[in-house]
Structures are given as C-alpha cells and as structure tokens.
N, CA, C and O atoms as a Tripos MOL2 file, in Angstrom:
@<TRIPOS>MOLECULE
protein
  292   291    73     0     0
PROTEIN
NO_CHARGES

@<TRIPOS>ATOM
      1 N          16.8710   15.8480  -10.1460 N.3       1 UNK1
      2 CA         15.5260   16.1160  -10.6170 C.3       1 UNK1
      3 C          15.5300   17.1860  -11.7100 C.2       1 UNK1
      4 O          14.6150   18.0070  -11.7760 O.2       1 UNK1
      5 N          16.2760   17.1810  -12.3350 N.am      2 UNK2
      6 CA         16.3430   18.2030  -13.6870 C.3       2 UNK2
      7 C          15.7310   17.8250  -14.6500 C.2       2 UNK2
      8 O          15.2180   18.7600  -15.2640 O.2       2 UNK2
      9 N          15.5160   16.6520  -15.1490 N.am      3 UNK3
     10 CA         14.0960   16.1790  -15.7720 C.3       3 UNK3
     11 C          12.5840   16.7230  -15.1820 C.2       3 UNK3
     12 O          11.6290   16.9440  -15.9270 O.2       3 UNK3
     13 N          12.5550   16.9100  -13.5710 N.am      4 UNK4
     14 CA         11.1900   17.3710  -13.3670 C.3       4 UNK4
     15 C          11.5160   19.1040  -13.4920 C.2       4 UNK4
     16 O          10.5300   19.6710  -13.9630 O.2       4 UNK4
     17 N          12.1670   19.6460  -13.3160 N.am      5 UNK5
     18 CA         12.4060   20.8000  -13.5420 C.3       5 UNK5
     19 C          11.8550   21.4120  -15.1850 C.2       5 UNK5
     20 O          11.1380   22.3950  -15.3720 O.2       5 UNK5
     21 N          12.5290   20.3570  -16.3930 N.am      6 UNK6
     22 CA         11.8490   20.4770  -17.4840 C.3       6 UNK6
     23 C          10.4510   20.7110  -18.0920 C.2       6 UNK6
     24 O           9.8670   21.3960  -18.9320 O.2       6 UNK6
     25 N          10.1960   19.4410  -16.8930 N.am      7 UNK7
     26 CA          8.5740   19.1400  -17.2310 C.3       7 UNK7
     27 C           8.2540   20.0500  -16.2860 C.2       7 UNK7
     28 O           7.6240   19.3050  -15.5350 O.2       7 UNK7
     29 N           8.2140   21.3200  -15.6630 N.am      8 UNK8
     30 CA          8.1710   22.0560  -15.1570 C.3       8 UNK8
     31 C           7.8510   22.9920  -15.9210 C.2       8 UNK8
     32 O           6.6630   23.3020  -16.0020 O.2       8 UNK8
     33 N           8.8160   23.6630  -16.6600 N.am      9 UNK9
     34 CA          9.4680   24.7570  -17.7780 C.3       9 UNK9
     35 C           8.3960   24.3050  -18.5770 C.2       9 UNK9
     36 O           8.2060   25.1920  -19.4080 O.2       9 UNK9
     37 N           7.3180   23.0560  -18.8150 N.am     10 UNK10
     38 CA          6.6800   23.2540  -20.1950 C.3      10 UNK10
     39 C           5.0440   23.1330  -19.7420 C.2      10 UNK10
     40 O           4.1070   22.6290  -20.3620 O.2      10 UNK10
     41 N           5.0670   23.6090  -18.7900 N.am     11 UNK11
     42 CA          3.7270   23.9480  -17.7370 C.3      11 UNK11
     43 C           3.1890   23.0480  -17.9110 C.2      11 UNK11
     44 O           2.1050   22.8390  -18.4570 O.2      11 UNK11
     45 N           4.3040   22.0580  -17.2060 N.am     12 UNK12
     46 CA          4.1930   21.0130  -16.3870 C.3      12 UNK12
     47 C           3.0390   19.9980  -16.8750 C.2      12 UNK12
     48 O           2.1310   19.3730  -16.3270 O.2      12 UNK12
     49 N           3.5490   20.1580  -18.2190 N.am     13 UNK13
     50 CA          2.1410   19.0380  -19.1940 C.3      13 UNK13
     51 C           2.1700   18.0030  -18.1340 C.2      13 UNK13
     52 O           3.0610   17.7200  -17.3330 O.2      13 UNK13
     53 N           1.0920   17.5460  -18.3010 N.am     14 UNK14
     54 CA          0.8250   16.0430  -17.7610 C.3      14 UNK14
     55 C           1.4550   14.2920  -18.3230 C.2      14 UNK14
     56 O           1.8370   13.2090  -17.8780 O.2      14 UNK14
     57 N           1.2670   14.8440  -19.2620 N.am     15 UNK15
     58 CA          1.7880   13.8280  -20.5410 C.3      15 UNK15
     59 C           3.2350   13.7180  -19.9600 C.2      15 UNK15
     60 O           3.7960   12.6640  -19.6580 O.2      15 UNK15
     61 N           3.7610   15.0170  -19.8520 N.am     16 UNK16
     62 CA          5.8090   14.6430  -20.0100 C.3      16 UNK16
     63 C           6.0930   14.1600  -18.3030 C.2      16 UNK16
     64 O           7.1070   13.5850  -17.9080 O.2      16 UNK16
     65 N           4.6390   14.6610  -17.2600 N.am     17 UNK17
     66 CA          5.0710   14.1770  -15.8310 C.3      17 UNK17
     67 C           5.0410   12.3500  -15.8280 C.2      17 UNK17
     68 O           5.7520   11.5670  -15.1970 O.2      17 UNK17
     69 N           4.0440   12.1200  -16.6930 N.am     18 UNK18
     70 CA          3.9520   10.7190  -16.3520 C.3      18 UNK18
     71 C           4.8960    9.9050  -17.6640 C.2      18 UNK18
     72 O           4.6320    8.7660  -18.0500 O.2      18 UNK18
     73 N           5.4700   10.3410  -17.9490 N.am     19 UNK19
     74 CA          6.3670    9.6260  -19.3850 C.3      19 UNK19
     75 C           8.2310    9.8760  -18.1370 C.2      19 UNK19
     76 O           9.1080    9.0160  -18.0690 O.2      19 UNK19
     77 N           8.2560   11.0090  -17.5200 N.am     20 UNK20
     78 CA          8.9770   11.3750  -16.1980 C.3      20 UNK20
     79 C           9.1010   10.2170  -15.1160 C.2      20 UNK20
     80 O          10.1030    9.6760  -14.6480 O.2      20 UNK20
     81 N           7.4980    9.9840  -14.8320 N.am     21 UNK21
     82 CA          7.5340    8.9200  -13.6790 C.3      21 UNK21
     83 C           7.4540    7.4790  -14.3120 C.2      21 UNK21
     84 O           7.9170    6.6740  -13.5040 O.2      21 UNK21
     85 N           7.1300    7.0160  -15.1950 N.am     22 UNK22
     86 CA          7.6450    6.1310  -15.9960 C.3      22 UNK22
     87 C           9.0390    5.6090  -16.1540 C.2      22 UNK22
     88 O           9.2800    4.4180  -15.9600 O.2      22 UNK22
     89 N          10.2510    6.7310  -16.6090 N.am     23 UNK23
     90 CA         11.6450    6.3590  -16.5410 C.3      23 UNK23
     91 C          11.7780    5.8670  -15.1700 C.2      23 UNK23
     92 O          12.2440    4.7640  -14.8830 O.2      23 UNK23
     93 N          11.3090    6.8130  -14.2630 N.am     24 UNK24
     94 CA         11.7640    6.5780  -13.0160 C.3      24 UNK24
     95 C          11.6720    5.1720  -12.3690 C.2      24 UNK24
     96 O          12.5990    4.5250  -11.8820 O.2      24 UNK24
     97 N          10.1340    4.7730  -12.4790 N.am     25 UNK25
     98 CA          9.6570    3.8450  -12.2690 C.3      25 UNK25
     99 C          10.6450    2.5580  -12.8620 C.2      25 UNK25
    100 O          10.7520    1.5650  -12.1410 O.2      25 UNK25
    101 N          11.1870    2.5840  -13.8590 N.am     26 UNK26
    102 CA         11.4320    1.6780  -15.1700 C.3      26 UNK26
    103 C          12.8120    0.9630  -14.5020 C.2      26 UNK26
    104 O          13.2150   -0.1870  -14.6780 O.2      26 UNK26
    105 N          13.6650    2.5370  -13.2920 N.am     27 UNK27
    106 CA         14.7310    2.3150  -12.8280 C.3      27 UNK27
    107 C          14.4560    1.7480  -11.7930 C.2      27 UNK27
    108 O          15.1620    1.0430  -11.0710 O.2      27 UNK27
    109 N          13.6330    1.9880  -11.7240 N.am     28 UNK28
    110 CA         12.9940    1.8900  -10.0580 C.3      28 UNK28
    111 C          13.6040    2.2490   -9.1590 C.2      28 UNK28
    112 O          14.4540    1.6490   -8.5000 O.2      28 UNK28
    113 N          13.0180    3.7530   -9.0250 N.am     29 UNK29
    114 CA         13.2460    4.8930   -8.2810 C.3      29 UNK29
    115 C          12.4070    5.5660   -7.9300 C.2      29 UNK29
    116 O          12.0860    6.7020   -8.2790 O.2      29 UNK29
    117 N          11.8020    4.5630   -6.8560 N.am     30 UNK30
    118 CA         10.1500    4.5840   -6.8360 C.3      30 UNK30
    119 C           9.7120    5.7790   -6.1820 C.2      30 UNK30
    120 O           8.7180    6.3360   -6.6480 O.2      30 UNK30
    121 N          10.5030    6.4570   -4.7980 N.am     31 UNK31
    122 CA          9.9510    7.8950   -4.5520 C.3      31 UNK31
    123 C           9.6960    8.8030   -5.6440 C.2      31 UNK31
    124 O           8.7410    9.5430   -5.8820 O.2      31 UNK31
    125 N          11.1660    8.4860   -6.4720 N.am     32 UNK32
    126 CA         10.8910    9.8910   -7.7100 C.3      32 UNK32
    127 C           9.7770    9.5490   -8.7990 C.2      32 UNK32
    128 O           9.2760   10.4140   -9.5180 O.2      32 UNK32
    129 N           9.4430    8.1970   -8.8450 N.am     33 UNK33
    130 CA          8.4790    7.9240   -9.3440 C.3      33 UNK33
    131 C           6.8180    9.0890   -9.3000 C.2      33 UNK33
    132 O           6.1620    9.9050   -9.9460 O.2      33 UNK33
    133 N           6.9250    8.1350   -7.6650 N.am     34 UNK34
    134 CA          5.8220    8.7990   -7.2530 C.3      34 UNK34
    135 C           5.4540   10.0450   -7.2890 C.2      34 UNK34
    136 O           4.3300   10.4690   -7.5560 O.2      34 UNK34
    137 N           6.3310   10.6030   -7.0390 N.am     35 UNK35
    138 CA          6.1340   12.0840   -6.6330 C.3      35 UNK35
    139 C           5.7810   12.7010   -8.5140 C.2      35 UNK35
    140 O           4.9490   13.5840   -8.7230 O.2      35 UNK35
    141 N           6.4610   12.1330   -9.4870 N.am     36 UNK36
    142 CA          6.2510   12.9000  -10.5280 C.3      36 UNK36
    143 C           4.6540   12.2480  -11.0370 C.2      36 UNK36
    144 O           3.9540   13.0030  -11.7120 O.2      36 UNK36
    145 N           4.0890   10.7850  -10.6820 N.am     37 UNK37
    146 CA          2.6220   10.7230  -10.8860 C.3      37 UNK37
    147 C           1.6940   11.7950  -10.2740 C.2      37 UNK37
    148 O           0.8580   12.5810  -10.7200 O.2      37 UNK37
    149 N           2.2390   11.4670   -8.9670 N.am     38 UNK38
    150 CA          1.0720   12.4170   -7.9470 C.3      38 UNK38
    151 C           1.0050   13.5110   -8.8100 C.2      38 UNK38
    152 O           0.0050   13.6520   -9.5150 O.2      38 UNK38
    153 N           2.3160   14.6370   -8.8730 N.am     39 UNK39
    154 CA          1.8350   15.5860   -9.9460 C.3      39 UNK39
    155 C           1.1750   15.7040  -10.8490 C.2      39 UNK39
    156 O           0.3980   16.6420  -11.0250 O.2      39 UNK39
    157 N           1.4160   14.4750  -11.8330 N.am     40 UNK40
    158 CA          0.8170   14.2270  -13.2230 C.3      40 UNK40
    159 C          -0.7150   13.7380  -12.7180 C.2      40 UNK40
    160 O          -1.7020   14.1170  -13.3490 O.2      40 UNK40
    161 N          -0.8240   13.0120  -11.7270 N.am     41 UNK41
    162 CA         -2.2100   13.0420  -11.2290 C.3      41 UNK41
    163 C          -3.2440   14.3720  -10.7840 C.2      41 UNK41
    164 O          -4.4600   14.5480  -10.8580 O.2      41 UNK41
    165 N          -2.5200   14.8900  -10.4720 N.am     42 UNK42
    166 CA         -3.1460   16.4690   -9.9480 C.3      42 UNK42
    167 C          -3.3950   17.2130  -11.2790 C.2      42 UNK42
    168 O          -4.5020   17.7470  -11.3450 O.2      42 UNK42
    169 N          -2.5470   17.3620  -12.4050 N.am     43 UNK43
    170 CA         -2.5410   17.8490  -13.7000 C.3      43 UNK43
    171 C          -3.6200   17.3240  -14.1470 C.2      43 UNK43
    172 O          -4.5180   17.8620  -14.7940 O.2      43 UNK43
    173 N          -3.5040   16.0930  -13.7350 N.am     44 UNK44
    174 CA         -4.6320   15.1220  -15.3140 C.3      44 UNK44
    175 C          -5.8910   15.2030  -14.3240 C.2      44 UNK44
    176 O          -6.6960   14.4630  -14.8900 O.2      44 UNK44
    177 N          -6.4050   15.6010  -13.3690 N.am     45 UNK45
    178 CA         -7.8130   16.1960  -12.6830 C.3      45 UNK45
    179 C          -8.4150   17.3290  -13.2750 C.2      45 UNK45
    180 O          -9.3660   17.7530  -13.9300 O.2      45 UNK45
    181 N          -6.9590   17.6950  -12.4810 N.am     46 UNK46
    182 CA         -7.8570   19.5570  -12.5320 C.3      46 UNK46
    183 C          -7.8310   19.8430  -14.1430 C.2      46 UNK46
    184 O          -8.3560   20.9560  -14.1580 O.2      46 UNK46
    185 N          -7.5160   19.4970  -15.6410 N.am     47 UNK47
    186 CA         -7.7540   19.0710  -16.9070 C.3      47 UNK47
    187 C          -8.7540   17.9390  -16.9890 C.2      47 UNK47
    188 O          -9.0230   17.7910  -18.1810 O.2      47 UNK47
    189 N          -9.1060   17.4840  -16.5960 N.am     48 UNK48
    190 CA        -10.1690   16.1150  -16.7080 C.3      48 UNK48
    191 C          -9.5190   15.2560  -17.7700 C.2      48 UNK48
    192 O         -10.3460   14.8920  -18.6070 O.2      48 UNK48
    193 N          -8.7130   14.9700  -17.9150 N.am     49 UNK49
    194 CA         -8.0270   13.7860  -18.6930 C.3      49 UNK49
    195 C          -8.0570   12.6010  -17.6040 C.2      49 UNK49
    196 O          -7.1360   12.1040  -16.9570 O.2      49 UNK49
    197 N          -9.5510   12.2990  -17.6280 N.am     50 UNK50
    198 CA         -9.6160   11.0090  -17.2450 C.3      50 UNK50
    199 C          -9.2900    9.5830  -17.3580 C.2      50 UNK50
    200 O          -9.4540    8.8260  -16.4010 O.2      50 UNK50
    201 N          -8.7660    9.1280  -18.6590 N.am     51 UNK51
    202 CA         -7.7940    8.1490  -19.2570 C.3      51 UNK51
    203 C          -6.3450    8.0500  -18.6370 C.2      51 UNK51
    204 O          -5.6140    7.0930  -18.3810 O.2      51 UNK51
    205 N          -6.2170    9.4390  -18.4950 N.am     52 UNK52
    206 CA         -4.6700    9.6690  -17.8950 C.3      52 UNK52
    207 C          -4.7110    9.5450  -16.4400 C.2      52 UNK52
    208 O          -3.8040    9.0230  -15.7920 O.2      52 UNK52
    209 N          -5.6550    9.9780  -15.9960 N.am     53 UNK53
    210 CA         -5.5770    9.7220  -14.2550 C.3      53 UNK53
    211 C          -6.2130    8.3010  -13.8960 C.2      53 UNK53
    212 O          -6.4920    7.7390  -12.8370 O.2      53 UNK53
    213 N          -6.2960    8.0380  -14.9750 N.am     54 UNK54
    214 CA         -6.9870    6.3090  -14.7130 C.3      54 UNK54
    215 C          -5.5630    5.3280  -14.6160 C.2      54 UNK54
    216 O          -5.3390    4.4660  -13.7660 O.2      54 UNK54
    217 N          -4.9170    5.6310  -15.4550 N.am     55 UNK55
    218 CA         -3.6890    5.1580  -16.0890 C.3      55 UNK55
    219 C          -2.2000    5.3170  -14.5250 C.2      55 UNK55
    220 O          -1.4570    4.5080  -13.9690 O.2      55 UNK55
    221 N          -2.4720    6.9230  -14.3990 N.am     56 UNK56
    222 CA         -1.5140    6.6350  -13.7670 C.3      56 UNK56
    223 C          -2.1050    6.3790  -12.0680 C.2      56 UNK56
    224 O          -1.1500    6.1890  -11.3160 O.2      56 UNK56
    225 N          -2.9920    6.3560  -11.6040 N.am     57 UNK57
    226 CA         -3.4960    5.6870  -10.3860 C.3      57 UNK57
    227 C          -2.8690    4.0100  -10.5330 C.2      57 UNK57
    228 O          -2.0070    3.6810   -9.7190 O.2      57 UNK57
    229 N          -3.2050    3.2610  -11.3010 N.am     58 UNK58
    230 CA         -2.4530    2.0270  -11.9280 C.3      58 UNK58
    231 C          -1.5270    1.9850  -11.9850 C.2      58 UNK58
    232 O          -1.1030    0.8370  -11.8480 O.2      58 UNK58
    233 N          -0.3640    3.1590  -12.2350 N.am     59 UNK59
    234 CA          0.9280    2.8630  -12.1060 C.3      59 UNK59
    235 C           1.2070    3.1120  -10.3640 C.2      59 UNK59
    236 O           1.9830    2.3990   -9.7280 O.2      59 UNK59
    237 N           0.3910    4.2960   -9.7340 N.am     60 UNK60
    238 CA          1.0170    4.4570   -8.2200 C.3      60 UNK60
    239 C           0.6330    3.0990   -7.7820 C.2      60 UNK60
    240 O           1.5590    2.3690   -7.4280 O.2      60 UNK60
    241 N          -0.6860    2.5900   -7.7410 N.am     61 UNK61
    242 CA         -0.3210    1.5150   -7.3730 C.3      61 UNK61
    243 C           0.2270    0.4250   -7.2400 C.2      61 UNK61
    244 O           0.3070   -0.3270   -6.2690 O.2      61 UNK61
    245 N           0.7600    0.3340   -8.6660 N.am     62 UNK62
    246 CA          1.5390   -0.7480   -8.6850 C.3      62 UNK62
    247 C           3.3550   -0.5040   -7.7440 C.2      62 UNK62
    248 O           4.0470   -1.4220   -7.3040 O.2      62 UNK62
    249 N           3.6100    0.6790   -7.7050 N.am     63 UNK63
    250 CA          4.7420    1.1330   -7.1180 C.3      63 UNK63
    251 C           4.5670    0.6480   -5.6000 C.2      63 UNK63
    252 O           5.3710    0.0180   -4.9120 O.2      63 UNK63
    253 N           3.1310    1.1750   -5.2330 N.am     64 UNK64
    254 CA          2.8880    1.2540   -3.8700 C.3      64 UNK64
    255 C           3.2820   -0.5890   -3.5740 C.2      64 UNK64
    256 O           3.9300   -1.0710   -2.6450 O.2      64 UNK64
    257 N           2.5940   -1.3160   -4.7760 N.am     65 UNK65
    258 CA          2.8940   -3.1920   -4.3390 C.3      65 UNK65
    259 C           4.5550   -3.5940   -4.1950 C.2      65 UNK65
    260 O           4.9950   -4.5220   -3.5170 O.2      65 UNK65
    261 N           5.2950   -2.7000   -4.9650 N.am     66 UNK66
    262 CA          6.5080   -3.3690   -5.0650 C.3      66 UNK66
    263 C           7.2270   -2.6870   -3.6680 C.2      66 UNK66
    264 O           8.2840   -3.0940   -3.1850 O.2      66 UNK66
    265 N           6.4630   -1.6290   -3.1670 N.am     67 UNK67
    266 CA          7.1060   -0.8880   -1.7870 C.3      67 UNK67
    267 C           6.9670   -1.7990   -0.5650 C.2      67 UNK67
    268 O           7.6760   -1.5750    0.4160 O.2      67 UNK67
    269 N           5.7980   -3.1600   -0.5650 N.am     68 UNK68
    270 CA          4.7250   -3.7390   -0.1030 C.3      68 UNK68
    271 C           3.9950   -2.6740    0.7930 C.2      68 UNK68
    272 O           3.7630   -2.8990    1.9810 O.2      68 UNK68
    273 N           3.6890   -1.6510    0.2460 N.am     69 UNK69
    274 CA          2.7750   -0.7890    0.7950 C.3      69 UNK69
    275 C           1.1580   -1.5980    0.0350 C.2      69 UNK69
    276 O           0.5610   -1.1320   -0.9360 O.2      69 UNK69
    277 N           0.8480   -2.5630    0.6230 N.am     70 UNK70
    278 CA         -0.5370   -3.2930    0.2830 C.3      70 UNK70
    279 C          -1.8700   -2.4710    0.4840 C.2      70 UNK70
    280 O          -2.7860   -2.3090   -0.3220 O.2      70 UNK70
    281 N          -1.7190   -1.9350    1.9300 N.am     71 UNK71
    282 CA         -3.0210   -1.4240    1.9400 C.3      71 UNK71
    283 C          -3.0930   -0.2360    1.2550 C.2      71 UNK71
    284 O          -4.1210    0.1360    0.6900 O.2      71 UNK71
    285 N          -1.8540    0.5070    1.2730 N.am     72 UNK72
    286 CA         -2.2620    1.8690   -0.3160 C.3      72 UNK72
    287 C          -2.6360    1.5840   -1.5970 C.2      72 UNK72
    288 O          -3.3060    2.2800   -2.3600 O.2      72 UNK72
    289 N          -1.9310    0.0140   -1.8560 N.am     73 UNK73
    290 CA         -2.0990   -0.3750   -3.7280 C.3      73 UNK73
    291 C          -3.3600   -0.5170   -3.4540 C.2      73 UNK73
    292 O          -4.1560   -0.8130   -4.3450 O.2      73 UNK73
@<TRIPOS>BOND
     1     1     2 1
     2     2     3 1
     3     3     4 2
     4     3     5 am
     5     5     6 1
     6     6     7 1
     7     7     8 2
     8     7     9 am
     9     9    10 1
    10    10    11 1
    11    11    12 2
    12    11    13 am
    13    13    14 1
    14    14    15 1
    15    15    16 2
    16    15    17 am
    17    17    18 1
    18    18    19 1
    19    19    20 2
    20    19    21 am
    21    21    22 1
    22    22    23 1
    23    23    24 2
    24    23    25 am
    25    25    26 1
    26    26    27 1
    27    27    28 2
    28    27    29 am
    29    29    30 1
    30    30    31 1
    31    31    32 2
    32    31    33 am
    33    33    34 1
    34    34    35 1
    35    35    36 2
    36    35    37 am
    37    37    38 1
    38    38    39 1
    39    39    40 2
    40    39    41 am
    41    41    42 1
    42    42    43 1
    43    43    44 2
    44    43    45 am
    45    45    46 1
    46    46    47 1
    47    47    48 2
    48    47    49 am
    49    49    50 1
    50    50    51 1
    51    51    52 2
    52    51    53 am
    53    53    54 1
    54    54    55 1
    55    55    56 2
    56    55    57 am
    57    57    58 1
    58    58    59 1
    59    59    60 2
    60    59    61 am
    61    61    62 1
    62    62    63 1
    63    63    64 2
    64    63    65 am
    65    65    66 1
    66    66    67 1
    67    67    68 2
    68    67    69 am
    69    69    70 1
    70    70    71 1
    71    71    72 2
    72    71    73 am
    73    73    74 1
    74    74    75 1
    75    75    76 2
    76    75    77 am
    77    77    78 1
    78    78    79 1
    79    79    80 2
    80    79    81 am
    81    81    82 1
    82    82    83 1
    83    83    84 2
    84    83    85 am
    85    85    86 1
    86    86    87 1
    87    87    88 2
    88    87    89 am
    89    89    90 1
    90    90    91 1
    91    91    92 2
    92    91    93 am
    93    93    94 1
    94    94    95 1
    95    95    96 2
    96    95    97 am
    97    97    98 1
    98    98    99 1
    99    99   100 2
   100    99   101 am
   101   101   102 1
   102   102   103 1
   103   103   104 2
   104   103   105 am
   105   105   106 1
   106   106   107 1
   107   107   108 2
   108   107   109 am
   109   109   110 1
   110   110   111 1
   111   111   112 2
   112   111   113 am
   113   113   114 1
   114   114   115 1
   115   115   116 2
   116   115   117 am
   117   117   118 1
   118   118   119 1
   119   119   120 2
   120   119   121 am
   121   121   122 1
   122   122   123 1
   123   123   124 2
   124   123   125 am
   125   125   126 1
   126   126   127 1
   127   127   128 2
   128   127   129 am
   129   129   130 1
   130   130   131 1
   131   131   132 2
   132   131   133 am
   133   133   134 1
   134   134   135 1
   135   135   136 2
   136   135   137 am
   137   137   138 1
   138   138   139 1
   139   139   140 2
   140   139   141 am
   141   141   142 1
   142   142   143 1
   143   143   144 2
   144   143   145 am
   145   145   146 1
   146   146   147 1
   147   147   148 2
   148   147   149 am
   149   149   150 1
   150   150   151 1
   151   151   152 2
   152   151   153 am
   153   153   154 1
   154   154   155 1
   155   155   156 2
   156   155   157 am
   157   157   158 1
   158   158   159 1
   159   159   160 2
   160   159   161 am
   161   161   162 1
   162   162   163 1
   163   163   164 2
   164   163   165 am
   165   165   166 1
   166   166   167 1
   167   167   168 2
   168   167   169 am
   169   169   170 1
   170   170   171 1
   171   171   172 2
   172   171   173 am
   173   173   174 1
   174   174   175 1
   175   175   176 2
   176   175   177 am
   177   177   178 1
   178   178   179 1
   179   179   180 2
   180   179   181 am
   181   181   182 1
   182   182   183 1
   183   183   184 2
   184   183   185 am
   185   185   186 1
   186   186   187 1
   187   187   188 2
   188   187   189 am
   189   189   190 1
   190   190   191 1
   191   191   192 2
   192   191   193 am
   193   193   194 1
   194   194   195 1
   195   195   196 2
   196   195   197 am
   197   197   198 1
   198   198   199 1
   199   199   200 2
   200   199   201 am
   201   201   202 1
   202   202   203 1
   203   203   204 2
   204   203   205 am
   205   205   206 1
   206   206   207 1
   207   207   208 2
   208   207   209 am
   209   209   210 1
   210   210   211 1
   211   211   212 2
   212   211   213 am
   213   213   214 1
   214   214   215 1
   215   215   216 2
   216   215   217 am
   217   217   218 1
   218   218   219 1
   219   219   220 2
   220   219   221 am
   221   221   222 1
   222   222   223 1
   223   223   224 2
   224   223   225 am
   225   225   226 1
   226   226   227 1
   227   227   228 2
   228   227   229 am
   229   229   230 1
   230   230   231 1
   231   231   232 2
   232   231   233 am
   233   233   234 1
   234   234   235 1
   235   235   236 2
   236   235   237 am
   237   237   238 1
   238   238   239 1
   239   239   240 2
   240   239   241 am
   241   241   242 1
   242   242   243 1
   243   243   244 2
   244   243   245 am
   245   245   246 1
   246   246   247 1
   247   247   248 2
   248   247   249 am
   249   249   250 1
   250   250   251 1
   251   251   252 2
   252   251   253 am
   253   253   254 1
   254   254   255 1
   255   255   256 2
   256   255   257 am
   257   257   258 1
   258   258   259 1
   259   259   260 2
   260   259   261 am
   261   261   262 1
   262   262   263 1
   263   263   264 2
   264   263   265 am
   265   265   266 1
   266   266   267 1
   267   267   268 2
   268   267   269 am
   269   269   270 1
   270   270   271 1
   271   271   272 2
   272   271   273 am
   273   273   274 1
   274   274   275 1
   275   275   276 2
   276   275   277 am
   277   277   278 1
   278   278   279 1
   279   279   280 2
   280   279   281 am
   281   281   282 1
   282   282   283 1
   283   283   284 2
   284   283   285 am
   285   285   286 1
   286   286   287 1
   287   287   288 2
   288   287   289 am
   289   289   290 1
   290   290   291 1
   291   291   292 2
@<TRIPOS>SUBSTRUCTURE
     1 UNK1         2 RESIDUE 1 A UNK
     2 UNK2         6 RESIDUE 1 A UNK
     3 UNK3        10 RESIDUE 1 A UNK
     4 UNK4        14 RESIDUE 1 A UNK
     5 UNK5        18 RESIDUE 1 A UNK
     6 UNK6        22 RESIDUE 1 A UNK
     7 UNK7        26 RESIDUE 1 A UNK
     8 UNK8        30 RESIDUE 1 A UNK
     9 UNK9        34 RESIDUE 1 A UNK
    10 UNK10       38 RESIDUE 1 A UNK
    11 UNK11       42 RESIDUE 1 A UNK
    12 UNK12       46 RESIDUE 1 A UNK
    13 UNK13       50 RESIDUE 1 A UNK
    14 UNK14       54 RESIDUE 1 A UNK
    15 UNK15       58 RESIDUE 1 A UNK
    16 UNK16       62 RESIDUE 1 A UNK
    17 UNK17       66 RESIDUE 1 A UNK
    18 UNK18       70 RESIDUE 1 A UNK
    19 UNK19       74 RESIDUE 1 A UNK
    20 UNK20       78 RESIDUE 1 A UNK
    21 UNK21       82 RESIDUE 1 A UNK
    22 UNK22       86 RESIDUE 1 A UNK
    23 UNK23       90 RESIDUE 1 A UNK
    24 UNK24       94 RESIDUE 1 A UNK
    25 UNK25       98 RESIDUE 1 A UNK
    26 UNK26      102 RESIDUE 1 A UNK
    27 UNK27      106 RESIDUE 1 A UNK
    28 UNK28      110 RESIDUE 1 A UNK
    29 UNK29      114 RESIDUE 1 A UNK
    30 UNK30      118 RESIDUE 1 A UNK
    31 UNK31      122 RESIDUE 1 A UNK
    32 UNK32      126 RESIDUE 1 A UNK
    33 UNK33      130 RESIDUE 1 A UNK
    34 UNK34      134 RESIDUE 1 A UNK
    35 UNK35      138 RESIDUE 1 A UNK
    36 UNK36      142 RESIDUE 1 A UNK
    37 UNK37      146 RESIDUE 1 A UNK
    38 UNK38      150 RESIDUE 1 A UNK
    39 UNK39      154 RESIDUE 1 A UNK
    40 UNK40      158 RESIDUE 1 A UNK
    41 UNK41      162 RESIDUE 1 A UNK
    42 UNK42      166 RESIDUE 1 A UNK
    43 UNK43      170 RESIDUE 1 A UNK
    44 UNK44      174 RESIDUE 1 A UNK
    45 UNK45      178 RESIDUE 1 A UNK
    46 UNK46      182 RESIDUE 1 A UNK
    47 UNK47      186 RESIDUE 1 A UNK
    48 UNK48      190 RESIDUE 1 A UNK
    49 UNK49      194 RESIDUE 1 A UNK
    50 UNK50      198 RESIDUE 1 A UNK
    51 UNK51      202 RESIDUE 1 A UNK
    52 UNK52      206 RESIDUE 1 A UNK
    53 UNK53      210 RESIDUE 1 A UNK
    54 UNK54      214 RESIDUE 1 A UNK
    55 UNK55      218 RESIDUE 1 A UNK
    56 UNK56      222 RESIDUE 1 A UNK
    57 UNK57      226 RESIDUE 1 A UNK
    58 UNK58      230 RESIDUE 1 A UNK
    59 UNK59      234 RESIDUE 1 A UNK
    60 UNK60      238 RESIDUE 1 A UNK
    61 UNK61      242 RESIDUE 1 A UNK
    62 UNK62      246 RESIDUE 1 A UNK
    63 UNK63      250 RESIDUE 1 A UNK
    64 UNK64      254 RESIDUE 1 A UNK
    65 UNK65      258 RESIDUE 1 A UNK
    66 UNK66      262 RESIDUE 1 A UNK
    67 UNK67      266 RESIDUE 1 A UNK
    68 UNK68      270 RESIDUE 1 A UNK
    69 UNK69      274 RESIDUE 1 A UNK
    70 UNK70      278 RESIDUE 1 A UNK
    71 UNK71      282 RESIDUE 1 A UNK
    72 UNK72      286 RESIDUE 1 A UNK
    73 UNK73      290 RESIDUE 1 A UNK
C-alpha cells in the first residue's frame, strides 16, 4: 500500500484516492480497491464534490457485483 501512503502525503486528494482505487480495481484487487474509494468517498463528501462521490459509489458498486455481494451493489 505505498501508493495509498502517497495519496496520503498529498492530503489525501480525492482525485489521486480514486485514480488509486481504479488501478486497483483494473487488477482486481478488489479489497484494496475498496478501501481506497471508501476513502475517496469520505474526501469527496466532506468537500461536496458531488460528481465524484456519484462516480465512485458506481464504482463500489460495481466491485461489490463482481464480489456477488448483490444486496450491497
């Protein structure tokens, strides 16, 4: 997790958490996925970047379908 450590070090923009859970996703490495949306979800609230928390709710869920976690997607 030295990539989230980065996006850490750059106060933890939102932008670099979900471009983070993206690679992850891409590998599909879906815990580390998650865990770097949820962050980037919590970022993109408490900022009101509503586009961005729209965006990545859409990506947890889609993680949550390929987990067949159905009733979370």
């Amino acid at each position: 997790m030295q990539a989230l450590a980065i996006a850490e070090g750059v106060n933890k923009a939102p932008i670099s958490l979900d471009m983070l859970g993206e690679i992850h996703m891409r590998k599909k490495n879906y815990p580390e996925a998650l865990s770097a949306f949820s962050e980037c979800l919590k970022l993109a609230e408490e900022k009101e970047l509503k586009q961005l928390a729209m965006n990545v709710v859409r990506k947890i869920g889609m993680i949550q379908f390929q987990l067949g976690q159905y009733s979370e997607a």
